[in-house]
C-alpha positions in Angstrom: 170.0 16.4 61.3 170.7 15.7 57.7 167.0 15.4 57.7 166.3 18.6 57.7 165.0 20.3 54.5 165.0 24.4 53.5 161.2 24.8 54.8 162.1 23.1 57.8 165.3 25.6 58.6 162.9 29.0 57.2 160.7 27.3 59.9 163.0 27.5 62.8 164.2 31.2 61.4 160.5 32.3 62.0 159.5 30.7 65.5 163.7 31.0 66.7 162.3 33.9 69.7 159.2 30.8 71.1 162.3 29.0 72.6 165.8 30.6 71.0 168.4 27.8 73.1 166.6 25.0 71.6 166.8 26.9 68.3 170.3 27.5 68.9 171.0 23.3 69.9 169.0 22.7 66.9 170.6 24.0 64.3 174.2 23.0 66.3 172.7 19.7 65.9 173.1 19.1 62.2 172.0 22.8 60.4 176.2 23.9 60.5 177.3 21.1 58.6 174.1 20.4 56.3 174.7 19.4 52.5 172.6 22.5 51.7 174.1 25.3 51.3 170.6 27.1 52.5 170.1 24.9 55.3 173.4 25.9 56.4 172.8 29.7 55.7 169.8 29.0 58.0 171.5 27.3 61.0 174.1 30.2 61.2 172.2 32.2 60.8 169.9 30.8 63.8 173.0 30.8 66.1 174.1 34.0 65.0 170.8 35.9 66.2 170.7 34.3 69.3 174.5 34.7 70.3 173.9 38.2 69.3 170.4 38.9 71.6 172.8 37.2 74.4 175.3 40.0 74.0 178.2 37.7 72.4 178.8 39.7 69.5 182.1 38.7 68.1 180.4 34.7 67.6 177.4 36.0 66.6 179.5 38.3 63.7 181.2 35.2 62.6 178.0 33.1 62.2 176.4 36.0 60.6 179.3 36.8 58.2 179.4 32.7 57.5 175.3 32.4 56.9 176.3 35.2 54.5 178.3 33.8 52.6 176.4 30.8 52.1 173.2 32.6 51.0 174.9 34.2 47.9 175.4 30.4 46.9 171.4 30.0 47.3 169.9 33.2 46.2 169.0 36.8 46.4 166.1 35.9 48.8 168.1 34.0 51.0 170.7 36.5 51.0 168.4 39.8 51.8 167.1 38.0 54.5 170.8 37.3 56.6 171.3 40.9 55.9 168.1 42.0 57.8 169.5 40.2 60.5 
């Protein structure tokens, strides 16, 4: 999923609650281990909502905490928005 680009992952942030297991096997799919550092941010922080909204809490904490720390490689934006989550 190397294909993916930055508005594609905001994308999947935003509509993530339409259909949040095939947001979750999306971003599984390539998102984790993308080149960007903000596609990556992304993709955790994808899985992190929805292990969270499924009650897994300590997965969802470390793909939080990981998207995290990728966004302060991107940018303030990037960053602000993985702490609203």
């Amino acid at each position: 999923m190397c294909g993916v680009d930055r508005a594609e992952a905001e994308e999947l942030l935003r509509t993530l609650f339409a259909d949040p297991e095939a947001a979750r096997q999306a971003a599984e799919a390539g998102m984790l281990d993308h080149p960007d550092p903000a596609v990556r941010s992304a993709g955790h922080q994808v899985v992190g909502i929805v292990l969270r909204d499924v009650g897994e809490t300590d997965a969802a904490l470390t793909h939080l905490r990981r998207a995290l720390r990728l966004a302060r490689r991107v940018d303030a934006e990037r960053e602000a928005d993985v702490r609203a989550t």
